[in-house]
N, CA, C and O of each residue as an XYZ file, in Angstrom:
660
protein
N      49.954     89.784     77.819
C      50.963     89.250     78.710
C      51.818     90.402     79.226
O      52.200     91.178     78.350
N      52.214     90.679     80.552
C      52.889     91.444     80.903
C      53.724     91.189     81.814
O      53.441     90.867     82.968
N      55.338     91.380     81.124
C      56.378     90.871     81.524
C      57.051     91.506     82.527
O      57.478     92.504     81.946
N      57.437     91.574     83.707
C      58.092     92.454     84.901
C      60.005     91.867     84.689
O      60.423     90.710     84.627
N      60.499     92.689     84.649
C      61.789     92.720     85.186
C      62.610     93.261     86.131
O      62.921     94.443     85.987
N      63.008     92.680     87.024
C      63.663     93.510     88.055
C      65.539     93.970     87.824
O      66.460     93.184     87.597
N      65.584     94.920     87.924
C      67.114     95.518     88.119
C      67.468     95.041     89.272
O      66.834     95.266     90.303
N      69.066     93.966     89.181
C      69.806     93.969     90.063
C      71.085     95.099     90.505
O      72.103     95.624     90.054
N      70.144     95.035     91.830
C      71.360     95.659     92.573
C      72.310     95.596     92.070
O      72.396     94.538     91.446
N      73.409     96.392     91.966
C      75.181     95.910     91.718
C      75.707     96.528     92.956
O      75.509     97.648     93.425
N      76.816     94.996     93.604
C      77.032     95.129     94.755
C      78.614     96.052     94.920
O      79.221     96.188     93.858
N      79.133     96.539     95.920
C      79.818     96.977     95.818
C      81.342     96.865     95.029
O      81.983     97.592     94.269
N      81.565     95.332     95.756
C      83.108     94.930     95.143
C      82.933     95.196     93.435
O      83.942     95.594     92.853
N      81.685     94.985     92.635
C      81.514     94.967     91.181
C      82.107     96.550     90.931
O      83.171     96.810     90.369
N      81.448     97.224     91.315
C      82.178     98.924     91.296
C      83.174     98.963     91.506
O      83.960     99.363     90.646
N      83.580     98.582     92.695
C      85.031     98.647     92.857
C      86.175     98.329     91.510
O      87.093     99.020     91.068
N      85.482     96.518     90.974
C      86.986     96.158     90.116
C      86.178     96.902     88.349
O      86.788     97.107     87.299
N      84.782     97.119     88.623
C      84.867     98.218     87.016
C      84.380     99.312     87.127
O      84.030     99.927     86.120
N      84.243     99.793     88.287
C      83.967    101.477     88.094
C      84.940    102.569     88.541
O      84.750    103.783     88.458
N      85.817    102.055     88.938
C      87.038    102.957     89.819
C      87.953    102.589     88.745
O      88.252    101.414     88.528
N      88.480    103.738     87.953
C      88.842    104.385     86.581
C      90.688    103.883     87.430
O      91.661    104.472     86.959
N      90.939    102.840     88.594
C      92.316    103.038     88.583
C      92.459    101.679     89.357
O      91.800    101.539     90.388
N      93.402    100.522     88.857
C      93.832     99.613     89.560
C      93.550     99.619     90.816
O      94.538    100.022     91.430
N      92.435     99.297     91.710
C      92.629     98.696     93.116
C      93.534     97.642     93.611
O      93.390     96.440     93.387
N      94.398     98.138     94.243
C      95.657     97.017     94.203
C      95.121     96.465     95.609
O      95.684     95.491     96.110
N      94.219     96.976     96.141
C      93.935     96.676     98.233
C      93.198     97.825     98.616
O      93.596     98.990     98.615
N      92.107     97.397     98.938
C      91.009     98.116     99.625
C      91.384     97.647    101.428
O      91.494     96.591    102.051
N      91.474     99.006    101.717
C      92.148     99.668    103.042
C      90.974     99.409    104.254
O      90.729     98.429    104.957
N      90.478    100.525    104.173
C      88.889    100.593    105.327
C      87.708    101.222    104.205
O      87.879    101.831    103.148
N      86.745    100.899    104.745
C      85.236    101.528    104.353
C      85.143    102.020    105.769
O      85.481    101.521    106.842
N      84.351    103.613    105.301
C      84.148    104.693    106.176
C      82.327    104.738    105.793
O      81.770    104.850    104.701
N      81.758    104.603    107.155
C      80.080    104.971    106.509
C      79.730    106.277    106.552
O      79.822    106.842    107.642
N      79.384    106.827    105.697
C      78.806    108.254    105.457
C      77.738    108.426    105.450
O      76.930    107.523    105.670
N      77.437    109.551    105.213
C      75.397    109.666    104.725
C      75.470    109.491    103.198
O      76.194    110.014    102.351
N      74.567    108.662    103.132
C      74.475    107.918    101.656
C      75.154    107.062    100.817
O      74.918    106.822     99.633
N      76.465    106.394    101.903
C      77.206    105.831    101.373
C      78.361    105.774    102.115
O      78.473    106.020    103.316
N      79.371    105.374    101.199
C      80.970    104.894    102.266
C      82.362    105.850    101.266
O      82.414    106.164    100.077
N      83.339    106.070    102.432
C      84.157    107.011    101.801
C      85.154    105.402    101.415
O      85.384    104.921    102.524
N      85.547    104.817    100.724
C      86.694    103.872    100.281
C      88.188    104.164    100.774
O      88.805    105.024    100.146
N      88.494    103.855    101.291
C      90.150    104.207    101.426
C      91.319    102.767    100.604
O      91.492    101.630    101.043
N      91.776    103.247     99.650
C      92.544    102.287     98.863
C      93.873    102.209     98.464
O      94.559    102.770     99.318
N      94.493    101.806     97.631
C      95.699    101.855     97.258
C      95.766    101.557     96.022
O      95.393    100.391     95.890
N      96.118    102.125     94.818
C      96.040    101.900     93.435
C      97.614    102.206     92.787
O      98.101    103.332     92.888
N      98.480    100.875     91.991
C      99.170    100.999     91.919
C      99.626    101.686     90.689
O      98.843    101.448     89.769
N     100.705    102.526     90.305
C     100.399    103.420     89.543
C     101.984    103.327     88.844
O     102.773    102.517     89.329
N     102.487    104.360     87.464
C     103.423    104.544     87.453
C     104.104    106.041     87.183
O     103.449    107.041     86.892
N     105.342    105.999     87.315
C     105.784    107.634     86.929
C     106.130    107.924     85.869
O     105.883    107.320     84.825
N     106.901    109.129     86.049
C     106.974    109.204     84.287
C     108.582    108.782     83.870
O     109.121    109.192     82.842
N     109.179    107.970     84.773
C     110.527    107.262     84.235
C     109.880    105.497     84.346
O     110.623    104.700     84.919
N     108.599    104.998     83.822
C     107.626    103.807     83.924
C     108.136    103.555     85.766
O     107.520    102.631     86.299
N     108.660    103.932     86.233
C     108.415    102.992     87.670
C     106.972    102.879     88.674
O     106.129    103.722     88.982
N     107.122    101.511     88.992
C     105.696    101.259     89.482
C     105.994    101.889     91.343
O     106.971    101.886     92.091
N     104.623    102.340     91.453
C     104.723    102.529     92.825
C     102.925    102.541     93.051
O     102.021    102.495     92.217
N     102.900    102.624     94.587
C     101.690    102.466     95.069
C     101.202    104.177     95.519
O     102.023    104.985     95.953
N      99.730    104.500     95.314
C      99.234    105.846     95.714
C      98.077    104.814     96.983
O      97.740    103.630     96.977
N      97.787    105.879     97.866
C      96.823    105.526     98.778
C      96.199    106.793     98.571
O      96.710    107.901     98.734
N      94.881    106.478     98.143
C      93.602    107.685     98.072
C      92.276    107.429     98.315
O      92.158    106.661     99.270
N      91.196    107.776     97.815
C      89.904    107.598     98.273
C      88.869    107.893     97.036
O      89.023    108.591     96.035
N      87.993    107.269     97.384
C      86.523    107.562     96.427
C      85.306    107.600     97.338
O      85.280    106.965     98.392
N      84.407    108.273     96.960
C      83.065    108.059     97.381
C      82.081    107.041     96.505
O      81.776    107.168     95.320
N      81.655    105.950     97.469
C      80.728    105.130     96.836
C      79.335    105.328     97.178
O      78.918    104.982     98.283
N      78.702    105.779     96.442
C      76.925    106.197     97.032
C      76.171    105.135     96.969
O      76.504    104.315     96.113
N      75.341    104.916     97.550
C      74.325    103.734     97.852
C      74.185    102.808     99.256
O      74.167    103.181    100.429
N      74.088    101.380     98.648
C      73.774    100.257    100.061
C      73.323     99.487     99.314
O      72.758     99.572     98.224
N      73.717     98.383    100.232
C      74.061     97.188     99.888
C      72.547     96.448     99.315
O      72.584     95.573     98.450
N      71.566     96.808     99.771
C      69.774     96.588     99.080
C      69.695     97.306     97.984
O      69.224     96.699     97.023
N      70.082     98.687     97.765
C      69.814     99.018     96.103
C      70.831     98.838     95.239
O      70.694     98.713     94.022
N      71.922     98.820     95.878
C      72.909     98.746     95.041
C      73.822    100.210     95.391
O      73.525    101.125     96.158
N      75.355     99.994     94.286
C      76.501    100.962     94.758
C      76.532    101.610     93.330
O      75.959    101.065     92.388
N      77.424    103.142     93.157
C      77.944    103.212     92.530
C      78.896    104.323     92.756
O      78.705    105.022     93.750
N      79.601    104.508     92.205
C      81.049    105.590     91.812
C      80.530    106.838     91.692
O      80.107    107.416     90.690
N      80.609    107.191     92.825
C      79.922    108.866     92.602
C      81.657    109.818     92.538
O      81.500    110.993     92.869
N      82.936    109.512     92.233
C      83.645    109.977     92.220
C      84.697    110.234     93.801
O      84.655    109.732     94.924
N      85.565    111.259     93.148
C      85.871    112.138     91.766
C      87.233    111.398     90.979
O      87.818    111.762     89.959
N      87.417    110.543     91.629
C      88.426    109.669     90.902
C      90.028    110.312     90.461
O      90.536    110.148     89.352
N      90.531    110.912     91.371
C      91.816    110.631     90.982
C      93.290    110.941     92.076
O      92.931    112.003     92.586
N      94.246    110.727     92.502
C      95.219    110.249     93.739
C      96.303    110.998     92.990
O      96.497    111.132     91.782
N      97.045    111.511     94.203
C      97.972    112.217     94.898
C      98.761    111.521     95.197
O      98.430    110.511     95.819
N     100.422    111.809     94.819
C     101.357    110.719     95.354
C     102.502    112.080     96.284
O     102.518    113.310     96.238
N     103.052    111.387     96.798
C     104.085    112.120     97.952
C     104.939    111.245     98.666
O     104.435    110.153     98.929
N     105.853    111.398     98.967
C     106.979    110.968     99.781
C     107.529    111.447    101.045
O     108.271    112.424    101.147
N     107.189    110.826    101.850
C     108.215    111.244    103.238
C     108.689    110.278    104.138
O     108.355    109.103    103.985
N     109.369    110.597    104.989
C     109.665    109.507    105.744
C     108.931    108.873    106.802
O     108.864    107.685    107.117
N     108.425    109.837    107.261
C     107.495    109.738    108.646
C     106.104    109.312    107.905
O     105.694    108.152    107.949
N     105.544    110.163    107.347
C     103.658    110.121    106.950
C     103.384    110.840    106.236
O     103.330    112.032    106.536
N     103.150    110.460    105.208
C     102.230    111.151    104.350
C     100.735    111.373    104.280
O      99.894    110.559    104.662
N     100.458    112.725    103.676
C      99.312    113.227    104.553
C      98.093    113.842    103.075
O      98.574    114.520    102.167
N      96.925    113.554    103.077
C      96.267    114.240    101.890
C      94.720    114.541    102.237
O      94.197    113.730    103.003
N      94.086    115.387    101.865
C      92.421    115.746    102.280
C      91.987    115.640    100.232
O      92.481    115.763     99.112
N      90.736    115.330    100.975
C      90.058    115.419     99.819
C      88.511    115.593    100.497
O      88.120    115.056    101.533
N      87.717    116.534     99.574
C      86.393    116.617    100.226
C      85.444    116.206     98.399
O      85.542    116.547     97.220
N      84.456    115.142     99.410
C      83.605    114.798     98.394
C      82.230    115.626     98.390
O      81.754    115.829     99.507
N      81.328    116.275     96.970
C      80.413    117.362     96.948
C      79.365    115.964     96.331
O      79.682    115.027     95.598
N      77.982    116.318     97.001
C      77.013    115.665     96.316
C      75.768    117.222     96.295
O      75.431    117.875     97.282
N      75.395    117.408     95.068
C      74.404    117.825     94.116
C      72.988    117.493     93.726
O      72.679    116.544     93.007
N      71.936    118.588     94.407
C      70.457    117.628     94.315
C      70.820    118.145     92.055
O      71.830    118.268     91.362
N      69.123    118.278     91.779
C      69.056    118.007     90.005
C      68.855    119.648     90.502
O      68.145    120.059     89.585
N      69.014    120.517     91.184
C      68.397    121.572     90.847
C      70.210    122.476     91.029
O      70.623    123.604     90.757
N      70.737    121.408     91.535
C      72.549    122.561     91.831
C      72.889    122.826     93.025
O      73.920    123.299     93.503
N      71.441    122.304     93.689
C      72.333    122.697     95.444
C      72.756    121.454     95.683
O      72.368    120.337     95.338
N      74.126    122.102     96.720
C      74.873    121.359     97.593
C      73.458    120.485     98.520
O      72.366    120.910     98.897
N      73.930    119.505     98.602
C      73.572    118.137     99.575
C      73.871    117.725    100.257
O      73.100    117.159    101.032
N      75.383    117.732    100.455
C      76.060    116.909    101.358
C      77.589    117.358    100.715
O      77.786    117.794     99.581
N      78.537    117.135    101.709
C      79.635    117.436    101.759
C      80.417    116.880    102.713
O      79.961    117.000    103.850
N      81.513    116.274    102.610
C      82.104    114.891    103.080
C      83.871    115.433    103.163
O      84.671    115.370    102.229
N      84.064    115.802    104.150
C      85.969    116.185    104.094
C      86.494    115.228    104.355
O      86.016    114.738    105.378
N      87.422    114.566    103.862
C      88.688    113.543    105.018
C      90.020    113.831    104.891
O      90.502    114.620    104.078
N      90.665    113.119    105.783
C      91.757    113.456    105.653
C      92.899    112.085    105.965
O      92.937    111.538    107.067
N      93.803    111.656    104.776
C      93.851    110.257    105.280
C      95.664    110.146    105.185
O      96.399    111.035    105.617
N      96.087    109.047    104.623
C      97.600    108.876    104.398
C      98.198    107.780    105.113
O      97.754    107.035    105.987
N      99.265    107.857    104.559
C     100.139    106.263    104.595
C     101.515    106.646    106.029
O     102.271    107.613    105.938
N     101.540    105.738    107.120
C     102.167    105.934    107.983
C     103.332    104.740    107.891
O     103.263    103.536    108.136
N     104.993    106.017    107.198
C     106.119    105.385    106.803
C     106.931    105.015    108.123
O     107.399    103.876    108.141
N     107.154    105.816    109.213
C     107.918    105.471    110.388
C     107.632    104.230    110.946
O     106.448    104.005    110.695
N     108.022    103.489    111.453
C     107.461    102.408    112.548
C     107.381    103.093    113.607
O     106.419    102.671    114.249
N     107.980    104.089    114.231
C     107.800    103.953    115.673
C     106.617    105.172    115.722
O     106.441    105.783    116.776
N     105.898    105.452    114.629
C     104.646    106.036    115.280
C     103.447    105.201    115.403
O     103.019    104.328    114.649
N     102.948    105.701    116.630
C     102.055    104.711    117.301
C     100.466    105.529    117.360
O      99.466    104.858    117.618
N     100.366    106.996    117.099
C      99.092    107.475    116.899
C      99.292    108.552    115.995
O     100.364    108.934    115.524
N      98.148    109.004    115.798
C      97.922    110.013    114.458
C      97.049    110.935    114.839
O      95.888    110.666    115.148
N      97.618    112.256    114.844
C      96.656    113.616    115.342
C      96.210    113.977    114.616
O      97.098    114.165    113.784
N      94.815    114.448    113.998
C      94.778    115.915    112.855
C      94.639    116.779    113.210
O      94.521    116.727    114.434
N      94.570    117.672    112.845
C      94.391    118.811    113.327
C      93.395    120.029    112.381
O      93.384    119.997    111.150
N      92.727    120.893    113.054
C      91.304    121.473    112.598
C      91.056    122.903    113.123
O      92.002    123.647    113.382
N      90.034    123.198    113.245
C      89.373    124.281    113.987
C      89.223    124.144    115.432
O      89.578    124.953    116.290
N      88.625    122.963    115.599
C      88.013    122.330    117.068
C      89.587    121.786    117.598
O      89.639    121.090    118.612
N      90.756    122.117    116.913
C      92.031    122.025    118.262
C      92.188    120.396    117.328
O      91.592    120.074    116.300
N      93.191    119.603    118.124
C      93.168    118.598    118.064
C      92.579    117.005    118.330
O      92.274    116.811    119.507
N      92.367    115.798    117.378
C      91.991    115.186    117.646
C      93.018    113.712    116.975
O      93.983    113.575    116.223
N      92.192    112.907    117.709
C      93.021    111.183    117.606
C      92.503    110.642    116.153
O      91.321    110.962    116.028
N      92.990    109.924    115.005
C      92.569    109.626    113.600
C      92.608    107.745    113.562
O      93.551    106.987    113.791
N      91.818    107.580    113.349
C      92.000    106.198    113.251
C      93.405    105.910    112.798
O      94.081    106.776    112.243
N      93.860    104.650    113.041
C      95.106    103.762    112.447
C      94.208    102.647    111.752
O      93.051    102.430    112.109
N      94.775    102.042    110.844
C      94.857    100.783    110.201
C      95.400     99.983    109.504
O      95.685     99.983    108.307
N      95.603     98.976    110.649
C      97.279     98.169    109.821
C      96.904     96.927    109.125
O      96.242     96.028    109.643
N      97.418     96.925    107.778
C      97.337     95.999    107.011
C      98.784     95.419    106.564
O      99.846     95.879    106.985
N      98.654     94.174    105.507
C      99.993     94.006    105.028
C     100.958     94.557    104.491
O     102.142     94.391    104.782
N     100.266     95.634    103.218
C     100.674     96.862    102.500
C     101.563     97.447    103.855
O     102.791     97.524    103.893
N     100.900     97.719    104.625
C     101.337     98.787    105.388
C     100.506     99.328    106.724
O      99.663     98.659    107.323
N     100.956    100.800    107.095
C      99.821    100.949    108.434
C      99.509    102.600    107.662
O     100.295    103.337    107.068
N      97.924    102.786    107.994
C      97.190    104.005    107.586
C      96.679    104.450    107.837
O      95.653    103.795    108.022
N      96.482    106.024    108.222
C      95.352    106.273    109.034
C      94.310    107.508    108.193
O      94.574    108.221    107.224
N      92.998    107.389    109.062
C      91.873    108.134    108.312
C      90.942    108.683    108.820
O      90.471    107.897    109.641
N      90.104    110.081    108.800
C      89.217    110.518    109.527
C      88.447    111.287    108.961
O      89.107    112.173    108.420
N      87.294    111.420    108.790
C      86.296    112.448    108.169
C      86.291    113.056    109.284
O      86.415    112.780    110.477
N      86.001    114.579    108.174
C      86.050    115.868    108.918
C      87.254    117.112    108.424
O      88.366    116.856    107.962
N      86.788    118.230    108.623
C      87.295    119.251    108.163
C      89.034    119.475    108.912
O      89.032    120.305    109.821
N      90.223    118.926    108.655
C      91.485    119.469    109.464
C      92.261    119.377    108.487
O      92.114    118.475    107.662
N      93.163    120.223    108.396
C      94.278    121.085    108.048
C      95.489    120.202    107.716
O      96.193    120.279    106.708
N      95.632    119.141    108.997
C      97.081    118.628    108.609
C      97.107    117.169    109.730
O      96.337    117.064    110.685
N      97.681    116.602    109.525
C      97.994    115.309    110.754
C      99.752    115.431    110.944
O     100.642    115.896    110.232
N      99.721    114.766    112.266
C     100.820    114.879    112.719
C     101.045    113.393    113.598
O     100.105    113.036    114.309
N     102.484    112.401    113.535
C     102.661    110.816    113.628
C     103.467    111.494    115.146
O     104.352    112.346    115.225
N     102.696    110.662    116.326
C     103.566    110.904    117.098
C     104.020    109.207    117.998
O     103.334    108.205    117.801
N     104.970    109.199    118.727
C     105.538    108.163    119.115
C     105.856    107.605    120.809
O     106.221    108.577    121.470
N     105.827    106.809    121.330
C     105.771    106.784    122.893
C     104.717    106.741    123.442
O     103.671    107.041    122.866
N     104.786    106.337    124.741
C     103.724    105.909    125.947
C     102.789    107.624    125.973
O     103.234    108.697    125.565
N     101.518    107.371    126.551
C     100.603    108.189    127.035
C     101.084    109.462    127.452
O     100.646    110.591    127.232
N     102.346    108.949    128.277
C     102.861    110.111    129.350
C     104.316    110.239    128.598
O     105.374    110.445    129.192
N     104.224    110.139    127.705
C     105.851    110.679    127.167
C     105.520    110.295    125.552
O     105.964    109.332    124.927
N     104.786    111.137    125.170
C     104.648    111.405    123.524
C     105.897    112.185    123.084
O     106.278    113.280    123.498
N     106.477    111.355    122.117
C     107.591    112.674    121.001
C     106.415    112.771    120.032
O     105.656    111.829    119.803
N     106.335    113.806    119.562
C     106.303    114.436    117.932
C     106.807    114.473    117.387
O     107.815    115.179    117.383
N     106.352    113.540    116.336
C     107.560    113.245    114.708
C     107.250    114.219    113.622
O     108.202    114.302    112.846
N     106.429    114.844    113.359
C     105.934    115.395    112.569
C     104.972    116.707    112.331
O     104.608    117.008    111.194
């Protein structure tokens, strides 16, 4: 007699609430990558006088939705304060079995505190560019893969941008 068993897939949200080593308090956007999705989240956290507060950071999830997901890392968030926007990069490394680099994944994301900014620049090598926004209840956030340096919240019509930042 010969018995077959198949491995189920495990779908993403399952990773999410037991493989991400940190309270998901609100999953932000999914970013598609090669081989997977960059997570953008919010995990609520505390300091070292116990007060609770919220971090917005990121993970890389490797896979799809037919084989299944998992937590390829690196698991751990950056907190900061400002008034205008807070701003953080993180680059994710994937590794064949022999040590070479594979793939390499920069972003650059953060939590937008002002109301009256209305777009989000980063900034890079290639000069400047526009970063996604995304407004949720938490709040409004923006995010972009790719190699830049810094973002900057600016405010006003097309033809009359201030720079906040």
């Amino acid at each position: 007699m010969l018995l077959l068993t198949a491995c189920r897939a495990v779908p993403m949200n399952q990773v999410i609430e037991e493989d991400i080593p940190f309270n998901v308090k609100e999953v932000i956007h999914t970013e598609k990558v090669k081989d997977g999705v960059i997570l953008l989240y919010v995990t609520r956290q505390k300091n070292e006088k116990k007060e609770e507060f919220d971090a917005v950071t990121v993970a890389f999830l490797k896979g799809n939705d037919r084989d299944g997901w998992e937590n390829a890392g690196h698991n751990h968030w950056d907190y900061d304060e400002d008034e205008l926007l807070t701003v953080f990069k993180n680059v994710f490394y994937e590794y064949n079995g022999n040590g070479d680099l594979e793939n390499r994944i920069p972003v650059i994301y953060g939590k937008i505190e002002d109301s009256s900014i209305n777009s989000i620049e980063v900034i890079g090598n290639e000069g400047l560019e526009r970063a996604q926004m995304i407004k949720k209840d938490s709040g409004r956030y923006f995010f972009k893969v790719g190699d830049y340096e810094t973002a900057r919240g600016l405010s006003g019509s097309e033809n009359e941008i201030k720079l906040l930042k």
